[in-house]
C-alpha positions in Angstrom: 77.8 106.3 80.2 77.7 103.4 77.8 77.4 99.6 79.0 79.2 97.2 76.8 79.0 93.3 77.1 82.4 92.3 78.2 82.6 89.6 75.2 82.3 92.3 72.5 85.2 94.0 74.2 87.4 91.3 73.8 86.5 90.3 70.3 87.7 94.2 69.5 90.1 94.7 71.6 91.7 91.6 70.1 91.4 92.5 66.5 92.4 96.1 67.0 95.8 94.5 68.5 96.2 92.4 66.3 95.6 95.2 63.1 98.5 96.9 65.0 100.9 93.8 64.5 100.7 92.2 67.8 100.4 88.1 67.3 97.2 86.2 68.0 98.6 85.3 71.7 100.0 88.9 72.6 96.1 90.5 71.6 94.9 87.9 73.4 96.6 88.0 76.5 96.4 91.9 76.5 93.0 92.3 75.8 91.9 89.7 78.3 94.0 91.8 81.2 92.7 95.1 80.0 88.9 93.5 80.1 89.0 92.0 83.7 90.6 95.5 85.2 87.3 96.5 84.2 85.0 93.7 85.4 87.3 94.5 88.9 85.8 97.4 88.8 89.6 99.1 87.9 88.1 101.2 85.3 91.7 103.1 85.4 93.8 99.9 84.1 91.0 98.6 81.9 90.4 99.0 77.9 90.4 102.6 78.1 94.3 102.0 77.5 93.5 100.2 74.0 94.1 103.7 72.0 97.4 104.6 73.8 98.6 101.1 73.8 98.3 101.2 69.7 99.9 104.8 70.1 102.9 103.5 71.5 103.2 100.6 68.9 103.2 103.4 66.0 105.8 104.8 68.0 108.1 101.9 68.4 108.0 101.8 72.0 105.6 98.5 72.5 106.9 95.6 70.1 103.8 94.2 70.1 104.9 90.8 68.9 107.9 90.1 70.7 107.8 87.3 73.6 109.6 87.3 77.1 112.3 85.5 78.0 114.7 84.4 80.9 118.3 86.3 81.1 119.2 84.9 84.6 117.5 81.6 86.4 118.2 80.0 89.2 116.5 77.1 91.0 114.7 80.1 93.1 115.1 83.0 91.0 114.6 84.5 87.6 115.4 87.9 85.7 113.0 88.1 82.7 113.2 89.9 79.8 110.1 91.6 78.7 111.4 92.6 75.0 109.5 95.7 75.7 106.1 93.6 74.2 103.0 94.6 76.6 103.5 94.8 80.3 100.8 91.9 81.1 102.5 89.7 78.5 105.4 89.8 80.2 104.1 89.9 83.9 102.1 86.7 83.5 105.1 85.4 82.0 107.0 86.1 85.0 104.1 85.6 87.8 104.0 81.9 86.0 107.5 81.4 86.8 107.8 82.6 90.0 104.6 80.3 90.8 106.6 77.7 89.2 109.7 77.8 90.7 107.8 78.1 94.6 105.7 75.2 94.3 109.3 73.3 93.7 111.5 75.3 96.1 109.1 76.7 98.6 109.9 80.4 97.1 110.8 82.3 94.4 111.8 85.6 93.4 111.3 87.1 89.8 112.3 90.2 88.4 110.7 91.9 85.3 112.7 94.3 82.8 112.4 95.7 79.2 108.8 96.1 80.7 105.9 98.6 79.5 103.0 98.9 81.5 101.8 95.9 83.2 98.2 96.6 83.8 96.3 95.8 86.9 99.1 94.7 89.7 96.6 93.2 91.6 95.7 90.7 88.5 99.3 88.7 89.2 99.1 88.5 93.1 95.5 86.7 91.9 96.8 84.5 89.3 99.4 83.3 92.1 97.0 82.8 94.8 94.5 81.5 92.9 97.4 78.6 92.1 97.2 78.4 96.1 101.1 80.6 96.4 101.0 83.7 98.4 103.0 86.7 95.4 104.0 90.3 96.3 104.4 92.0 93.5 106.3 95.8 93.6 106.5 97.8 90.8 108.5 100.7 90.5 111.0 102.9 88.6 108.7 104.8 86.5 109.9 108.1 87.2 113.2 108.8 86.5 113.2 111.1 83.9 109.1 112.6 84.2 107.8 112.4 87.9 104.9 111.7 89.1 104.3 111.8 92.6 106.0 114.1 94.7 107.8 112.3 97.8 106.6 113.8 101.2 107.9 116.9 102.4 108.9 117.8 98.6 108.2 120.3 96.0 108.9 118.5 92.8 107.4 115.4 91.7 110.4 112.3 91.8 108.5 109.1 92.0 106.0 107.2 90.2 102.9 105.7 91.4 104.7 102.8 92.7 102.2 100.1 93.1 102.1 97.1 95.6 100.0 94.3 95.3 99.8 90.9 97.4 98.2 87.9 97.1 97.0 85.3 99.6 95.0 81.5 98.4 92.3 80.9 101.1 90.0 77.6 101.5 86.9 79.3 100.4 87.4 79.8 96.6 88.6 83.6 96.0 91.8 84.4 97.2 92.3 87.5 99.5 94.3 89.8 97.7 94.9 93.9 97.5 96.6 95.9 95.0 96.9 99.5 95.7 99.1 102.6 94.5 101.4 104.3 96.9 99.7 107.6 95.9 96.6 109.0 96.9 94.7 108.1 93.7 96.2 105.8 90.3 97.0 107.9 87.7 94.8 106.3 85.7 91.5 107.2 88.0 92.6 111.0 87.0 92.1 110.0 83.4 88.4 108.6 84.4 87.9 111.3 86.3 88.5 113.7 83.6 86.2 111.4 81.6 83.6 111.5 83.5 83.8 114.9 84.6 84.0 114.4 87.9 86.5 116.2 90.6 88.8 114.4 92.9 88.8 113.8 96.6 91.0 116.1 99.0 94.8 115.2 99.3 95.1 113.6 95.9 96.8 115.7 93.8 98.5 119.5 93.6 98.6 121.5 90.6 101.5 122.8 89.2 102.4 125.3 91.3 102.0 123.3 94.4 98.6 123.9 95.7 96.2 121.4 96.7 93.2 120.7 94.2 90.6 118.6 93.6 90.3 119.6 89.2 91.7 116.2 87.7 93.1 118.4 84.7 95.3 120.5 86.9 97.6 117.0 87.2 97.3 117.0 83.2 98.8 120.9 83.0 101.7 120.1 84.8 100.4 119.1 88.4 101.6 116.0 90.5 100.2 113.0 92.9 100.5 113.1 96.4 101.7 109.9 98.6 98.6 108.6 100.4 99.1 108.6 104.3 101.8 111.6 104.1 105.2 110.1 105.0 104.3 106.3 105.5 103.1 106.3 101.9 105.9 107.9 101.0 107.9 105.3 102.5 106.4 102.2 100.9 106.7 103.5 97.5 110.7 104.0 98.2 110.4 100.4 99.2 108.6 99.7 95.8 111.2 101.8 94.2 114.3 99.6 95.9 112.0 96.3 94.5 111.0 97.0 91.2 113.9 99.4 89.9 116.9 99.1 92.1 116.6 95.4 92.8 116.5 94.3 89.4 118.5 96.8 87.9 116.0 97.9 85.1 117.7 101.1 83.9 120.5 99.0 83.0 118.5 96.9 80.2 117.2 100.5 79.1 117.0 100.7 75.3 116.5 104.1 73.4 113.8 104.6 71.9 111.5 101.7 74.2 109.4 102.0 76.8 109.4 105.4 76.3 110.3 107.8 78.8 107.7 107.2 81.9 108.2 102.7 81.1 112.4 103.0 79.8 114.1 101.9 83.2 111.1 100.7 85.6 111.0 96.9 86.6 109.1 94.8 88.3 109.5 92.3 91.5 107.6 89.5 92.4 107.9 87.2 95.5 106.1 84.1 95.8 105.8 81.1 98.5 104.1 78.2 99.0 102.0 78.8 102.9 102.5 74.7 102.4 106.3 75.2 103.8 105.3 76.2 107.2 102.5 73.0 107.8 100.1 71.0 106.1 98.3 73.0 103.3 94.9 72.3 104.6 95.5 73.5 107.9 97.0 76.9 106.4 93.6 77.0 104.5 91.3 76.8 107.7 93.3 78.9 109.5 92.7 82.1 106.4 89.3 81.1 106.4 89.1 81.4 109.8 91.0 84.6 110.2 88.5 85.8 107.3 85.5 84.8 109.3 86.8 86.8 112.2 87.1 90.2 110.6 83.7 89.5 109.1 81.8 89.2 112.0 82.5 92.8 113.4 80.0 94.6 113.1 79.5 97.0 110.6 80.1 101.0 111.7 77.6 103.5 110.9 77.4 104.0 107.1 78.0 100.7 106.2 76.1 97.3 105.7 79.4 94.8 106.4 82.8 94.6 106.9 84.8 93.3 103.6 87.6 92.2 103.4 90.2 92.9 100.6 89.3 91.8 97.3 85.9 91.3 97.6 84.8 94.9 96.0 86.7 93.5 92.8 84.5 90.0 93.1 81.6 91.6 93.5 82.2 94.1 90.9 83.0 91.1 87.9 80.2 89.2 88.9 77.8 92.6 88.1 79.8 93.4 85.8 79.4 89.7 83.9 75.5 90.7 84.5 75.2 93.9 83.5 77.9 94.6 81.1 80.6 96.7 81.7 80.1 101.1 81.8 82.5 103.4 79.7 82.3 107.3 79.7 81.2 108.1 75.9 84.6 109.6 75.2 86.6 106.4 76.3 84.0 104.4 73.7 84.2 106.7 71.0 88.3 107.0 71.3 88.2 103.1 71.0 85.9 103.5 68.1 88.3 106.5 66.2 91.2 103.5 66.9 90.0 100.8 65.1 88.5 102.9 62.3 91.9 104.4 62.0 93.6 100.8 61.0 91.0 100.1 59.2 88.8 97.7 61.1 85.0 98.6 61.1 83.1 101.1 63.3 82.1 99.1 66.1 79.2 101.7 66.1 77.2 102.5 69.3 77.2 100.3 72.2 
């Protein structure tokens, strides 16, 4: 494992961006998303996705300088277009407006198209809270033409991972927020896993005849995710699935030859409100901090030390993180290295 400060991160991951033709603010924006999924401790979402990012520019299917913009607005809602530029360009884009636009009219609802992977969900339900708006944020759609997950009581993989995140603001500084996929396990932990070398827990994925297994490279030889909680996981990500793709009406702003085949017709929703329509804003504050203190004070079960509450793993993991610089599996490093050698930046040599 190789620890790497997160500041020399972002000074590469940057200029390896912007060698591939994306524009100051796109590598800067991207990079910065990529680095705090892995001070969250979301190692899966983090700058392990630089060499596959620059892969899909090569290929056309990120334009890595082109900037979002609205094809529908209202006073309370938006479509964006994404261009098909990076998925956390064109996120924050939209998180920003739907923040906007619910501050003014109490809520807002924002749909994201023409949109490659976005990253970290849970990073947009922050950026709202953290603006003191509650955000849901569904996306879905990925899997119309390569599936991922299979839905429950299936045999071929239909769905993607279908990712929910919300976002609350709170009176005590860090915003309570979770971010999960409808699967068992992110896609992306099966890459780390591979990585690292390290099997998977039970009732993640099956292989690609079906059978359960814990090898994280059956799911690369043609295996398949599993829904997390058997039907009722199932059932959320159809609801993610309504929100992101059939809401918006992604596949209709398809373009051949973008997004590639897993990103071409997904979407992304995001609901906002202000907590400040229901009462007085302070008041709404006490009461989450309240509710937080509640949960807090049970006592912790056998083979634990405390009860947290969601998104405190992720605070805790930036803060050691910021300390102690941030671990990469040696092949994730070294593929990072072999990318920015490859448009002809310098070897960022050993960490």
């Amino acid at each position: 494992m190789t620890l790497l400060r997160p500041e020399r991160l972002r000074e590469l991951g940057e200029a390896v961006f912007r060698a591939a033709g994306a524009s100051p603010e796109n590598a800067a924006r991207v990079t910065e998303a990529l680095v705090d999924a892995n001070l969250a401790g979301h190692d899966s979402h983090g700058v392990q996705h630089i060499p596959g990012y620059v892969g899909s520019i090569r290929e056309g299917l990120i334009v890595a300088d082109a900037r979002p913009t609205l094809l529908r607005e209202t006073a309370v809602t938006a479509l964006v277009g994404g261009g098909w530029t990076f998925g956390q360009v064109a996120a924050e884009y939209a998180t920003r407006c739907a923040v906007g636009k619910a501050r003014q009219a109490g809520m807002a609802a924002v749909g994201v198209v023409q949109v490659n992977h976005v990253g970290r969900l849970g990073e947009y339900a922050e950026i709202a809270a953290r603006e003191g708006v509650v955000a849901i944020v569904a996306a879905g759609g990925f899997a119309d033409e390569r599936g991922q997950a299979v839905p429950f009581g299936g045999a071929r993989a239909a769905l993607g991972t279908n990712p929910i995140a919300m976002g609350f603001p709170t009176g005590r500084g860090e915003p309570m927020f979770l971010d999960f996929a409808t699967t068992a396990v992110a896609a992306g932990k099966i890459a780390v896993a591979r990585a690292k070398g390290e099997p998977l827990p039970e009732g993640a994925i099956v292989d690609r005849d079906g059978r359960a297994t814990t090898d994280p490279n059956a799911y690369f030889d043609g295996g398949a995710l599993l829904p997390f909680g058997g039907h009722k996981g199932y059932a959320l990500a159809m609801a993610v699935e309504f929100l992101g793709r059939v809401v918006t009406g992604s596949e209709t702003f398809a373009a051949e030859g973008r997004g590639g085949a897993y990103f071409a017709r997904s979407g992304t929703m995001i609901l906002a409100f202000d907590p400040g329509v229901f009462g007085p804003p302070e008041a709404y504050r006490r009461r989450a901090d309240a509710e937080i203190a509640r949960v807090k004070a049970v006592p912790p079960a056998a083979g634990f030390r405390e009860v947290l509450v969601p998104g405190e793993p992720e605070q805790r993991a930036r803060l050691e993180r910021q300390r102690d610089g941030i671990p990469l599996p040696a092949t994730t490093w070294q593929a990072i290295r072999d990318c920015a050698t490859s448009l002809g930046l310098p070897d960022p040599g050993e960490a």
